[in-house]
C-alpha atoms as an extended CHARMM CRD file, in Angstrom:
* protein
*
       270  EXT
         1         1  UNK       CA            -12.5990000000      -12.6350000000       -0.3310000000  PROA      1               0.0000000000
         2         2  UNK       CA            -10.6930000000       -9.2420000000       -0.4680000000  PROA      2               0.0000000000
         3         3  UNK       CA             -8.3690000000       -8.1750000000       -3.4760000000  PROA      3               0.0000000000
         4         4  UNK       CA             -4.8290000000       -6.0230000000       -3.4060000000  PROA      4               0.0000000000
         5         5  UNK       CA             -4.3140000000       -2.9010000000       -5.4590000000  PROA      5               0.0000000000
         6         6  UNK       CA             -1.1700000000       -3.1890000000       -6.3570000000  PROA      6               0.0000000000
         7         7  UNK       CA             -0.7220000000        0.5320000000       -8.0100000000  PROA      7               0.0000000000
         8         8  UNK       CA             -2.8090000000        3.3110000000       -6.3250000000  PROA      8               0.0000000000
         9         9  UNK       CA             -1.5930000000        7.5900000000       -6.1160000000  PROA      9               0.0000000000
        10        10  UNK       CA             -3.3800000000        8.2860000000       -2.8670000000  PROA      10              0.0000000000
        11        11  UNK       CA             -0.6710000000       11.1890000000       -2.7120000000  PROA      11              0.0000000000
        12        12  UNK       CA             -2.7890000000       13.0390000000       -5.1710000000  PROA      12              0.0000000000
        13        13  UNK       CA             -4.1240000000       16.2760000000       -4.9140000000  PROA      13              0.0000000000
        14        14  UNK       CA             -7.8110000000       14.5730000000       -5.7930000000  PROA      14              0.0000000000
        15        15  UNK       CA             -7.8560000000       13.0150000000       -2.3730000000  PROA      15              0.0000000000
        16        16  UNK       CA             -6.6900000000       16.0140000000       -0.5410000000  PROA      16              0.0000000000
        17        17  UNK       CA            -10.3770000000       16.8140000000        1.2280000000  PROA      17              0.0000000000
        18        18  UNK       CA            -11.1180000000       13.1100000000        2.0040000000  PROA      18              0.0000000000
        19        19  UNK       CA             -9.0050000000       10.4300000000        1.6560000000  PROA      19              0.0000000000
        20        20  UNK       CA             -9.8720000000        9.4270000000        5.1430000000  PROA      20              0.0000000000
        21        21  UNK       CA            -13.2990000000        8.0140000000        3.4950000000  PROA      21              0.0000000000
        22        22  UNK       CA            -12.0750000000        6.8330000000        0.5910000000  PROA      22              0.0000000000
        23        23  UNK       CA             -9.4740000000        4.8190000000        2.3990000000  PROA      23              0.0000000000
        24        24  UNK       CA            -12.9180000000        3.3630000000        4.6670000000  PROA      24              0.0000000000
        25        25  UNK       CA            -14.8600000000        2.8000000000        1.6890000000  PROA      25              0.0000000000
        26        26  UNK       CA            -12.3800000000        0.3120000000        0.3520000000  PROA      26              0.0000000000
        27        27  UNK       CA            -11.8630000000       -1.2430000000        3.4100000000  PROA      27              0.0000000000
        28        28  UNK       CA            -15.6330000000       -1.5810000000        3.4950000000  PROA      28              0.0000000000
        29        29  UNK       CA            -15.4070000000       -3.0210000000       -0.0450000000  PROA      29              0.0000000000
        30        30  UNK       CA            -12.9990000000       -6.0310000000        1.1110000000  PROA      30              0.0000000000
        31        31  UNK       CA             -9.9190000000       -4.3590000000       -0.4250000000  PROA      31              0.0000000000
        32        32  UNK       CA             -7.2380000000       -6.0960000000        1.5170000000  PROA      32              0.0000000000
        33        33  UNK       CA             -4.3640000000       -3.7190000000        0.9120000000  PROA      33              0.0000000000
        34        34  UNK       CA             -3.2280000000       -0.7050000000       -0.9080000000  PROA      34              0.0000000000
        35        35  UNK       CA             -0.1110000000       -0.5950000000       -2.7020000000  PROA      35              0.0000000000
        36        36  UNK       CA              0.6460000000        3.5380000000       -2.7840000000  PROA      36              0.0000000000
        37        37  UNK       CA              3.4310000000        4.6510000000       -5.4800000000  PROA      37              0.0000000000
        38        38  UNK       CA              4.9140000000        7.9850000000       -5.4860000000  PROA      38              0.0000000000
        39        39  UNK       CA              5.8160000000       10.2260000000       -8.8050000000  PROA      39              0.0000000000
        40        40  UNK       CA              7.4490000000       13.3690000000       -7.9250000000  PROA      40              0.0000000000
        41        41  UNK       CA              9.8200000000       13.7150000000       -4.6010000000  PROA      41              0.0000000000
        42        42  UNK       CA              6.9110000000       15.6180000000       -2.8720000000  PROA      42              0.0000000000
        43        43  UNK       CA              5.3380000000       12.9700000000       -2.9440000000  PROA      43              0.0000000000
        44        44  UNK       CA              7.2220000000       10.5710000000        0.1870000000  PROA      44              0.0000000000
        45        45  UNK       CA              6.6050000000       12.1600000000        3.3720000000  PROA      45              0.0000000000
        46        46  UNK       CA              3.2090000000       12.0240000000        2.1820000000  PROA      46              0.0000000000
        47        47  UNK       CA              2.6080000000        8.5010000000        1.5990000000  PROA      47              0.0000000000
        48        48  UNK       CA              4.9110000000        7.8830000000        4.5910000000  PROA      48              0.0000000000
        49        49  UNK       CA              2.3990000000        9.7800000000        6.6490000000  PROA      49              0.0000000000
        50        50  UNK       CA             -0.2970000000        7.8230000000        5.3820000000  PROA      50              0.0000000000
        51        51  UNK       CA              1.3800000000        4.2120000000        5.6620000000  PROA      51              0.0000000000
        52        52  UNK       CA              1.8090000000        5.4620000000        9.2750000000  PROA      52              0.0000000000
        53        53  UNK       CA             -1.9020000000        6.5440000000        9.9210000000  PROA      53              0.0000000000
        54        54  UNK       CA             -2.9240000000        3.2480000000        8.1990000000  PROA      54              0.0000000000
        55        55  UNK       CA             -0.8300000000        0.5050000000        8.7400000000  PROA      55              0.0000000000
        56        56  UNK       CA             -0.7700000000       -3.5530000000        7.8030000000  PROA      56              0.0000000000
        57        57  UNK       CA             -3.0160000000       -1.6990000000        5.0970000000  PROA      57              0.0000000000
        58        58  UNK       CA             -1.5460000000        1.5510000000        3.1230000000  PROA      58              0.0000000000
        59        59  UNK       CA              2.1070000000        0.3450000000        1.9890000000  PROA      59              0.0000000000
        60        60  UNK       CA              4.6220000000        2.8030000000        0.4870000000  PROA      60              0.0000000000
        61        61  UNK       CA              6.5860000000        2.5580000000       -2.9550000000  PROA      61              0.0000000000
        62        62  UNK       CA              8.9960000000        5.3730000000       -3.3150000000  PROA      62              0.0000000000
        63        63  UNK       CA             10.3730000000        6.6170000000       -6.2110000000  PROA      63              0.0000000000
        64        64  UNK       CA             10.6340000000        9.2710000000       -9.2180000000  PROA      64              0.0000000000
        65        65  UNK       CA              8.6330000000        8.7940000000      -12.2710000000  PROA      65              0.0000000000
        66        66  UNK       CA             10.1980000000        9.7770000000      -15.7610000000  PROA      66              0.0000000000
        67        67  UNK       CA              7.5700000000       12.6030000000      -16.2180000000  PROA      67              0.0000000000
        68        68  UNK       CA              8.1490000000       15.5890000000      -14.1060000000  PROA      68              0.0000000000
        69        69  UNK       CA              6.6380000000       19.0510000000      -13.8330000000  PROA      69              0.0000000000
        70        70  UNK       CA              8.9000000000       21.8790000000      -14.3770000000  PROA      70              0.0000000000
        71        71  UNK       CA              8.4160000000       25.3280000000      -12.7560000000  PROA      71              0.0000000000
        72        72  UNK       CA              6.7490000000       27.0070000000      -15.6360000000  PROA      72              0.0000000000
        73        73  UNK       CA              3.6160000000       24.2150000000      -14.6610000000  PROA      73              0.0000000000
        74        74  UNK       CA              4.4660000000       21.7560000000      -17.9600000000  PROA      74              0.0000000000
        75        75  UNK       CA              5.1980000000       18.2110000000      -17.1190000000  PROA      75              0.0000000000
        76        76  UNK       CA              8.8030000000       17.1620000000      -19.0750000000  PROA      76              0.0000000000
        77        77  UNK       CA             11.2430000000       14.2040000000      -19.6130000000  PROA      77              0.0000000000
        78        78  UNK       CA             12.8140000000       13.4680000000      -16.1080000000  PROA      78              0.0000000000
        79        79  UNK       CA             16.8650000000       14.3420000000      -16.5020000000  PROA      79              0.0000000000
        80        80  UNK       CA             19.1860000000       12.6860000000      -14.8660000000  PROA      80              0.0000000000
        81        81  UNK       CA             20.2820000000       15.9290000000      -13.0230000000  PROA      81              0.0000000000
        82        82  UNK       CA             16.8100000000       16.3200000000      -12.4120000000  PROA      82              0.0000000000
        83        83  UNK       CA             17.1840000000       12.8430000000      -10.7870000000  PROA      83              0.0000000000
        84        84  UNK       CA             20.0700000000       13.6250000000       -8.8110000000  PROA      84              0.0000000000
        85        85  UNK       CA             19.2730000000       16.4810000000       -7.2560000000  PROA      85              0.0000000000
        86        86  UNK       CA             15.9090000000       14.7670000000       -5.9460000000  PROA      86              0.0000000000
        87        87  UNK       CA             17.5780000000       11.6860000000       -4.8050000000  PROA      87              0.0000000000
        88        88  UNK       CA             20.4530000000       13.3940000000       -3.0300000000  PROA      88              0.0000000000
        89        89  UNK       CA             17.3640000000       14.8060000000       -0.6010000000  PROA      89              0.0000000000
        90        90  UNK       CA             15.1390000000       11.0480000000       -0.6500000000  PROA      90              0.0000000000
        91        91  UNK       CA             18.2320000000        8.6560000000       -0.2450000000  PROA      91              0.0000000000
        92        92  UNK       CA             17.8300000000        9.4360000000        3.5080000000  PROA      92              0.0000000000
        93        93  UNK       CA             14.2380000000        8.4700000000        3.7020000000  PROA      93              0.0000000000
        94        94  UNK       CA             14.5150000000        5.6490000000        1.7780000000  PROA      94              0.0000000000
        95        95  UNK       CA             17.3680000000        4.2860000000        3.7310000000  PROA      95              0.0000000000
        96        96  UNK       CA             15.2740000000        5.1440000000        6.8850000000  PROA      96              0.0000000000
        97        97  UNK       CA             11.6370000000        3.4110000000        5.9870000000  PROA      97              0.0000000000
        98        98  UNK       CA             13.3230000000        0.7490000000        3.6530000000  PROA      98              0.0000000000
        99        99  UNK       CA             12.0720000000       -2.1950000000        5.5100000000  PROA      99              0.0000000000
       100       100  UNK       CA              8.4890000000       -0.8980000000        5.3270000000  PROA      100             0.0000000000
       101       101  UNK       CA              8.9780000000       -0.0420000000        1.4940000000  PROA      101             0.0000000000
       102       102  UNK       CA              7.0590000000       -2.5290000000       -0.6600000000  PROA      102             0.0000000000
       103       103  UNK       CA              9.0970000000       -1.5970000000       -3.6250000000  PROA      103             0.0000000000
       104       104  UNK       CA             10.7110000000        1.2190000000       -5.7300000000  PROA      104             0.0000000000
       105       105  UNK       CA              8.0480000000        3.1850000000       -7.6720000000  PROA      105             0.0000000000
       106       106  UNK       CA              6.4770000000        4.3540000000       -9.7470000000  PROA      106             0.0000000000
       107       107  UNK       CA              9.7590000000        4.4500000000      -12.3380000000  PROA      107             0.0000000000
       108       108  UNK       CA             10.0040000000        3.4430000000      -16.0520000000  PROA      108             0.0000000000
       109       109  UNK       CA             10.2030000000        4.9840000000      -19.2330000000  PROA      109             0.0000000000
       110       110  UNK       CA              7.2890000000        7.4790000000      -20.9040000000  PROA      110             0.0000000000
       111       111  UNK       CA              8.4340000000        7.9100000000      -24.8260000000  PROA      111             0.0000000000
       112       112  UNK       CA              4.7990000000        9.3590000000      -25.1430000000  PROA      112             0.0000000000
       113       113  UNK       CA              6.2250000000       12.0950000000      -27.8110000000  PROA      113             0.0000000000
       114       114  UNK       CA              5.0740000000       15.3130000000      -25.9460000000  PROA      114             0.0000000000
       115       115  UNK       CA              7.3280000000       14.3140000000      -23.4260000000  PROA      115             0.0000000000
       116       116  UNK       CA             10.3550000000       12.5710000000      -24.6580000000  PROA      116             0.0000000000
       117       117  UNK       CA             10.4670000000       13.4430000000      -28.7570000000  PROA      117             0.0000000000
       118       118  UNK       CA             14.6300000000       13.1920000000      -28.7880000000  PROA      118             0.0000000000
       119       119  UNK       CA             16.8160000000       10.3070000000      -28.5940000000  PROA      119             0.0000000000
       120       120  UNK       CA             18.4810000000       12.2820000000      -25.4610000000  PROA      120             0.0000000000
       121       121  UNK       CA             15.4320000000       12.8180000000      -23.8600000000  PROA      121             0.0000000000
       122       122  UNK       CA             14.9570000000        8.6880000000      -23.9460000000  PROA      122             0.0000000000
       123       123  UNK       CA             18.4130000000        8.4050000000      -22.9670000000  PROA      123             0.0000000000
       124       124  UNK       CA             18.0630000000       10.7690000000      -19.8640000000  PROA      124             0.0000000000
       125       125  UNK       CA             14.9060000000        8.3510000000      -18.4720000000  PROA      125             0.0000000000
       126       126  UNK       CA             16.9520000000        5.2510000000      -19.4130000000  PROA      126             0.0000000000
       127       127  UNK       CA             19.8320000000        6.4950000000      -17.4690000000  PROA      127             0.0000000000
       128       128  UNK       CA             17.6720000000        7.2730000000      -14.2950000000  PROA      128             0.0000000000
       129       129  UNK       CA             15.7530000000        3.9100000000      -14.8410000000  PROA      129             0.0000000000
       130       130  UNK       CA             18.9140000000        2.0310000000      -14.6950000000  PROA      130             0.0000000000
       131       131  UNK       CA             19.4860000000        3.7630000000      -11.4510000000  PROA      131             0.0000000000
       132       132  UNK       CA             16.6620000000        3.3110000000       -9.6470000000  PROA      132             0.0000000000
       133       133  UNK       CA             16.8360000000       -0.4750000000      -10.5500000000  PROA      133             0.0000000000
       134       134  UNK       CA             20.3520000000       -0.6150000000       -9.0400000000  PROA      134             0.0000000000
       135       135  UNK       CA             18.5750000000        0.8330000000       -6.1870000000  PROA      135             0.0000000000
       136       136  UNK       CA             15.7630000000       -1.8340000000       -5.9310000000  PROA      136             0.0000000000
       137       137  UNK       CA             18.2900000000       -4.5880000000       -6.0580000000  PROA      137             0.0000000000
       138       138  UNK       CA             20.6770000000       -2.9940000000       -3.3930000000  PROA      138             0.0000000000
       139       139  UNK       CA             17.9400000000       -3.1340000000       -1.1860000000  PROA      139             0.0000000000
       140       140  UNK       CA             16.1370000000       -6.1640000000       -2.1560000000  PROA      140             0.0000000000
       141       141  UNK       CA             12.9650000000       -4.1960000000       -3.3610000000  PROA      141             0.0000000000
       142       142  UNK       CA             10.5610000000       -5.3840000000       -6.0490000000  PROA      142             0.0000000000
       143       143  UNK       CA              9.9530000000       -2.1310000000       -8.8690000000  PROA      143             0.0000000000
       144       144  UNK       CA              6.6700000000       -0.7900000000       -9.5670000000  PROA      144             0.0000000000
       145       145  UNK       CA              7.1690000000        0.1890000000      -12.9110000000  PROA      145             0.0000000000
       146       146  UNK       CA              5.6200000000        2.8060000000      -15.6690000000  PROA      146             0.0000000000
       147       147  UNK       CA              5.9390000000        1.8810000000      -19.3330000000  PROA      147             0.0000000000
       148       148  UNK       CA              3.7260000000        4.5970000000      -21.3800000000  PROA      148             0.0000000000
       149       149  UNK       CA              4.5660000000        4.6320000000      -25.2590000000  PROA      149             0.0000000000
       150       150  UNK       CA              7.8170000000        2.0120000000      -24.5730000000  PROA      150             0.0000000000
       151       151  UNK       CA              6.9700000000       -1.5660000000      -23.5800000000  PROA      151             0.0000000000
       152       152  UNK       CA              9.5860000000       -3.2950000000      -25.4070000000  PROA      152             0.0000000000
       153       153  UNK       CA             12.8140000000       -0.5650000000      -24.6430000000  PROA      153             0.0000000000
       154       154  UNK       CA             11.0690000000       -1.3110000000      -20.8580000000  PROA      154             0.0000000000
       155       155  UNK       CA             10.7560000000       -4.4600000000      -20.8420000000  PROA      155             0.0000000000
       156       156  UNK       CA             14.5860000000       -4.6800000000      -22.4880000000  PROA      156             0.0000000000
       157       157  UNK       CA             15.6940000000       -2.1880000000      -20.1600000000  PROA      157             0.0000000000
       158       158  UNK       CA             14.8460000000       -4.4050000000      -17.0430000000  PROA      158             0.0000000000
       159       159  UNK       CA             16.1990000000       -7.5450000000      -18.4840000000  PROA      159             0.0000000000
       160       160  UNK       CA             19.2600000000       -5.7240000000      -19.2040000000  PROA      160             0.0000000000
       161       161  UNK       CA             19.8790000000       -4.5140000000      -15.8850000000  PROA      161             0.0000000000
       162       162  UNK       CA             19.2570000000       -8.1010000000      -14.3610000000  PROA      162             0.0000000000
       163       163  UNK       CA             15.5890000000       -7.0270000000      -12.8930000000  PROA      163             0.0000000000
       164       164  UNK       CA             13.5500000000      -10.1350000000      -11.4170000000  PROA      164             0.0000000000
       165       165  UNK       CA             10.4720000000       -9.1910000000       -9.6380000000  PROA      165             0.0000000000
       166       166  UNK       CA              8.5350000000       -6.3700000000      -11.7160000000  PROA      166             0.0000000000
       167       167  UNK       CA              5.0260000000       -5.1800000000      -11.6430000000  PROA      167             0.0000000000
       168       168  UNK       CA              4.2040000000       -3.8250000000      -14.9430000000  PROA      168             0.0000000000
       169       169  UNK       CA              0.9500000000       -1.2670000000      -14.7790000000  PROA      169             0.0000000000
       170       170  UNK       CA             -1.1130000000       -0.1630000000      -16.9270000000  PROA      170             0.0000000000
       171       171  UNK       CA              0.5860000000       -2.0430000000      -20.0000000000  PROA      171             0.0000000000
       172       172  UNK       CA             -0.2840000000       -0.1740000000      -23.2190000000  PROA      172             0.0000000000
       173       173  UNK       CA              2.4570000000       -2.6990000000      -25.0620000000  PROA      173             0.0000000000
       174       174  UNK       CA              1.8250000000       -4.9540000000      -27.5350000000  PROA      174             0.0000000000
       175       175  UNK       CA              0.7230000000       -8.5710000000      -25.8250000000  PROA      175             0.0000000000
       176       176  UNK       CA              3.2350000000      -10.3280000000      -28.2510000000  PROA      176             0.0000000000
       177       177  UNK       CA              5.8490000000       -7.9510000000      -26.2120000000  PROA      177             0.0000000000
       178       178  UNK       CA              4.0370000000       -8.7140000000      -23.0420000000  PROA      178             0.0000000000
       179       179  UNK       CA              4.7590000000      -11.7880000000      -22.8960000000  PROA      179             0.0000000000
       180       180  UNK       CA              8.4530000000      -11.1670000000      -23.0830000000  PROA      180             0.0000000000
       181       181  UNK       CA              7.6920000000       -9.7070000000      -19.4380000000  PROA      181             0.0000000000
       182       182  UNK       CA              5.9470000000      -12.9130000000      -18.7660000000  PROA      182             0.0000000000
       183       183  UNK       CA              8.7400000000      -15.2140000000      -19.8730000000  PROA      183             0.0000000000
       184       184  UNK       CA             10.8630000000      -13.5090000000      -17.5320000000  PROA      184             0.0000000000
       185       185  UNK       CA              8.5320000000      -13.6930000000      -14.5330000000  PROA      185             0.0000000000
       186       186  UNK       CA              7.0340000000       -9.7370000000      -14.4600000000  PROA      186             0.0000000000
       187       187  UNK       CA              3.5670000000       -9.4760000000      -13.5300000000  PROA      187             0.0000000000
       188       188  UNK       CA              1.4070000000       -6.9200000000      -14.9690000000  PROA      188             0.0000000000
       189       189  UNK       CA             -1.5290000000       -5.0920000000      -13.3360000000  PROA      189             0.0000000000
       190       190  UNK       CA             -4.9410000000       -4.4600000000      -14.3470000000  PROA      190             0.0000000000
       191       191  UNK       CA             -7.2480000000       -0.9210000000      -14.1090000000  PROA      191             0.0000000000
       192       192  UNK       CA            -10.6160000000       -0.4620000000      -14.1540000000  PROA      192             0.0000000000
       193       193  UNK       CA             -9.9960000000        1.1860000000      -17.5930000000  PROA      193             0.0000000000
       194       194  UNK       CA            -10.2570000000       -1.8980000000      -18.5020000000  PROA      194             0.0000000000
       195       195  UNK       CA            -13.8320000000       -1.5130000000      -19.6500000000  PROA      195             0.0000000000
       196       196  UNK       CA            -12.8580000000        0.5340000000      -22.4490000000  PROA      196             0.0000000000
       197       197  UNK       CA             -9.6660000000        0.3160000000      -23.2780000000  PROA      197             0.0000000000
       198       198  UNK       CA             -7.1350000000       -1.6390000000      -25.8770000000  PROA      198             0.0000000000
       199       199  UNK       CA             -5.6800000000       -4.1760000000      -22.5870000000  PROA      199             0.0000000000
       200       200  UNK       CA             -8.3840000000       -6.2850000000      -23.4900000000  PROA      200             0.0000000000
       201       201  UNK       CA             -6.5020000000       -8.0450000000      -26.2920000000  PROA      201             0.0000000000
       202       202  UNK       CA             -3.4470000000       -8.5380000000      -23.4760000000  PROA      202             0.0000000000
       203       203  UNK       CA             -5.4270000000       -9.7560000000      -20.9380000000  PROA      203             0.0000000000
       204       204  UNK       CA             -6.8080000000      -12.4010000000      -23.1420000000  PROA      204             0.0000000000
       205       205  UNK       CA             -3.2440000000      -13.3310000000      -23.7610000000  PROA      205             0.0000000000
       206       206  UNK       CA             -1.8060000000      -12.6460000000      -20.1000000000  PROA      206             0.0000000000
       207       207  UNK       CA             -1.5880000000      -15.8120000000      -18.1610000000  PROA      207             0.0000000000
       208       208  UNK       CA             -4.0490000000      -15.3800000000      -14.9050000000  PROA      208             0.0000000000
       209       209  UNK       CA             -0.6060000000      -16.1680000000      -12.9720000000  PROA      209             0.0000000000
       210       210  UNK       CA              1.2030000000      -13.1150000000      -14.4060000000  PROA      210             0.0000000000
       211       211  UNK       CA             -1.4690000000      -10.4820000000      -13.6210000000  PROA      211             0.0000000000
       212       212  UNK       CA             -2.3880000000       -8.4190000000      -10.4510000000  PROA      212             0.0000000000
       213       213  UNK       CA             -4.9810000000       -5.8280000000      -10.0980000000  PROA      213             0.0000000000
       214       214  UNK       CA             -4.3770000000       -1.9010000000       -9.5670000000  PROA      214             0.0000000000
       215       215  UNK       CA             -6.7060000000        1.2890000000       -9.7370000000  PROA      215             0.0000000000
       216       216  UNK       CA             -3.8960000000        3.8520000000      -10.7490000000  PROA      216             0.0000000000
       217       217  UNK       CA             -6.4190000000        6.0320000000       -8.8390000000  PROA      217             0.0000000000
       218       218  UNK       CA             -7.4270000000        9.0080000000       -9.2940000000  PROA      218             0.0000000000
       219       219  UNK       CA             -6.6510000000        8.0860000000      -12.8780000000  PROA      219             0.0000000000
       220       220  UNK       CA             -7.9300000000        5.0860000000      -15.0600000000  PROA      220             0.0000000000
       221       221  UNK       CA            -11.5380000000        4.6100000000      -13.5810000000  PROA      221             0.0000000000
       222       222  UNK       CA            -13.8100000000        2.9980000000      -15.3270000000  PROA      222             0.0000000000
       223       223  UNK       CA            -14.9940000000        6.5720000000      -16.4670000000  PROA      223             0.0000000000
       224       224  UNK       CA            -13.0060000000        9.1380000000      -18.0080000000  PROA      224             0.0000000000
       225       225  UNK       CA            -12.6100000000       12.0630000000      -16.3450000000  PROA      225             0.0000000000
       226       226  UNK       CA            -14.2720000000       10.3890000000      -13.3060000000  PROA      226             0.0000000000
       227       227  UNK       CA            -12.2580000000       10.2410000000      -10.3750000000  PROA      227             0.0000000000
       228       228  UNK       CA            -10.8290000000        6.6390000000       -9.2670000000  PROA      228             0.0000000000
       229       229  UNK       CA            -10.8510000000        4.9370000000       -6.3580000000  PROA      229             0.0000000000
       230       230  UNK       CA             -9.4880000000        2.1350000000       -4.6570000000  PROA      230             0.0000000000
       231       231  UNK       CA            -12.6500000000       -0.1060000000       -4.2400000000  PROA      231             0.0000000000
       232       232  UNK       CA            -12.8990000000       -0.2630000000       -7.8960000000  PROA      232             0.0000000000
       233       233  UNK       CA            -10.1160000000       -2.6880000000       -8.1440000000  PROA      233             0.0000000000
       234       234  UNK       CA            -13.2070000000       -5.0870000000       -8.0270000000  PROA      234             0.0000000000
       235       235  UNK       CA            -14.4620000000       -3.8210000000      -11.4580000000  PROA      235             0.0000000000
       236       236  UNK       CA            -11.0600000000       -4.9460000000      -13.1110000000  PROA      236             0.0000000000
       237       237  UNK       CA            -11.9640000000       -8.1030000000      -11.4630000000  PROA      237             0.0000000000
       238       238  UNK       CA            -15.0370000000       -8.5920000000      -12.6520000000  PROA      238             0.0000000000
       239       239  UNK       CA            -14.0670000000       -7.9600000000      -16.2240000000  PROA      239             0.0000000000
       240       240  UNK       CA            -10.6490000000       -9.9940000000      -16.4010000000  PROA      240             0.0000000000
       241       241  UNK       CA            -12.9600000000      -12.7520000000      -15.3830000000  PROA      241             0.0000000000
       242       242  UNK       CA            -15.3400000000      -11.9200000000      -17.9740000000  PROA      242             0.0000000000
       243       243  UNK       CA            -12.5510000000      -11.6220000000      -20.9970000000  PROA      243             0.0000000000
       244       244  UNK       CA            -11.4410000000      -15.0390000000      -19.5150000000  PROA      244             0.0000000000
       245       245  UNK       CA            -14.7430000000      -16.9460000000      -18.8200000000  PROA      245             0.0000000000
       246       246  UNK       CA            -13.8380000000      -17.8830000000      -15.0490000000  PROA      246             0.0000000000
       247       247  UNK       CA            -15.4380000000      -17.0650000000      -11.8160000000  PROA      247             0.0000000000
       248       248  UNK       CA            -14.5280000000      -13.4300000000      -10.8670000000  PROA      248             0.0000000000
       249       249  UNK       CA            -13.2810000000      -15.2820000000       -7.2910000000  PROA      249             0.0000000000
       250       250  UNK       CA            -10.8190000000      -17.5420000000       -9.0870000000  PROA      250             0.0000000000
       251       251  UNK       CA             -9.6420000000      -14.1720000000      -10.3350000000  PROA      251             0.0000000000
       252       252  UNK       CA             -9.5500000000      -12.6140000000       -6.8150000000  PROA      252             0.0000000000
       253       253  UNK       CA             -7.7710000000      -15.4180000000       -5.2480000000  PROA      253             0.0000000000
       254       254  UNK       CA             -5.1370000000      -15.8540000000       -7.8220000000  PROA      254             0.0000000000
       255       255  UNK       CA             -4.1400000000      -11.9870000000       -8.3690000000  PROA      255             0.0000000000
       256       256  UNK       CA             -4.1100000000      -11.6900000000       -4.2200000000  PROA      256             0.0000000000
       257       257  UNK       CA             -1.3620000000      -14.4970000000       -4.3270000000  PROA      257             0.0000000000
       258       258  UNK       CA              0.1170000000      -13.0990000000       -7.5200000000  PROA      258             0.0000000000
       259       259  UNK       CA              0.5220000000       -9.4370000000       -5.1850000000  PROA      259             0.0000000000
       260       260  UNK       CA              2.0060000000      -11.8990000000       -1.9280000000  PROA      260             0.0000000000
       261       261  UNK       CA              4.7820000000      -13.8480000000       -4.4230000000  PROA      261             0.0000000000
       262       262  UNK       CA              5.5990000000       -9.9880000000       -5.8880000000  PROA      262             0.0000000000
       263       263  UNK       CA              5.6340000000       -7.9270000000       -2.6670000000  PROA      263             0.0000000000
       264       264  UNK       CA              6.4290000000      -10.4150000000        0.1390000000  PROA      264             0.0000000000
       265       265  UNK       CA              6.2550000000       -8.3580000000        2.6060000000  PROA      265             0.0000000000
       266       266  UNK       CA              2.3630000000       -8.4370000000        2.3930000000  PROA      266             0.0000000000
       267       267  UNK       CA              2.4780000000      -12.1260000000        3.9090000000  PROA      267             0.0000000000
       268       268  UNK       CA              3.1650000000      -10.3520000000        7.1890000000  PROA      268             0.0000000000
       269       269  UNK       CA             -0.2340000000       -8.9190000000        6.8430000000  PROA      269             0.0000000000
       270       270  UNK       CA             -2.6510000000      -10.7790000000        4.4410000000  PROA      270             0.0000000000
């Protein structure tokens, strides 16, 4: 029984020397499929490349994340002129690989303070958030979506804009805001971070339909400052089913269907 990661940065610089063995590993592991999310515009032709080199198996989100790096080095708030500039140059290769897109992402809101401290700062992400959802629904494109530091203005945000199939990742929210998300049919992934982190409490809370499984890799292994990697969806697995008191397959089988009903465009595959 193989399992989906539904949120993965294979893009990053961390899997520049080998990602060719990291990809076999999972495969070796029984991961079924990789869900790859871009942040930054240099990101596409990258994870085009790779859906290319690996495909029925590497599947490409594109889109801009509301945390950018600026020339001096610093990350910052994503602007919406920011935005512009780096749509008006991915519009084209969206349009072109949008029936092999699995969704828009990684986009959402980051009010983490370092990064978005002013109410026009929030505004700005809002603004390009609203537009990458228009996006997602002119093309008929689930959103993989970021929500550091602002679960409810997210969660809000997506209801407000008319937003029906989300994947939530990494959820740092309160569950009692959670499961707004669930009442309006968002799913919400799982990391290995798991292990040691404060999603505990939501998982308990999460209904088993309403969750999927992700790595976030390189980031959120079940070690800090340990690099991730896609075969340890399994350990997010194995510890949902723990929190929950099922058989870890029951949780394999039901997240795997949870990833098919989200991104349908797996079915051709799985």
């Amino acid at each position: 029984m193989g399992a989906v990661d539904c949120h993965c940065h294979l893009a990053a610089p961390e899997f520049r020397g080998d990602i060719e063995s990291v990809l076999e590993e999972a495969k070796k592991c029984k991961v079924l499929a990789l869900v790859v999310v871009a942040e930054y515009r240099e990101d596409f032709e990258k994870i085009i490349q790779l859906s290319e080199r690996y495909p029925g198996f590497v599947f490409p989100c594109l889109g801009i994340h509301p945390v950018q790096s600026s020339p001096t080095g610093n990350d910052r708030s994503v602007t919406l002129k920011i935005f512009v500039q780096d749509l008006d140059e991915a519009l084209p290769l969206i349009e072109l690989y949008k029936d092999r897109l699995l969704a828009i992402g990684e986009v959402g809101l980051d009010f983490t303070p370092r990064f978005a401290s002013t109410d026009e700062q929030k505004e700005g992400q809002r603004q390009v958030l609203i537009k990458q959802i228009q996006l997602a629904k002119q093309l008929d494109l689930p959103l993989n979506v970021h929500s550091r530091s602002a679960g409810r203005p997210t969660i809000n945000l997506l209801k407000e804009q008319g937003a029906e199939r989300v994947l939530l990742h990494a959820f740092d929210g309160k569950p009692s805001v959670a499961m707004e998300g669930v009442k309006a049919g968002y799913f919400f992934s799982i990391p290995p971070s798991i292990i040691r982190s404060e999603q505990q409490k939501l998982v308990k809370q999460l209904p088993l339909e309403n969750i999927c499984l992700e790595t976030d890799s390189p980031a959120l292994g079940p070690e800090k400052q340990v690099r991730n990697e896609p075969k340890n969806v399994f350990i997010a697995a194995e510890y949902i089913a723990k929190i929950k008191g099922i058989l870890v397959e029951e949780v394999i089988g039901i997240t795997t269907q949870n990833a098919q009903k989200l991104f349908p465009k797996l079915n051709n595959f799985l």
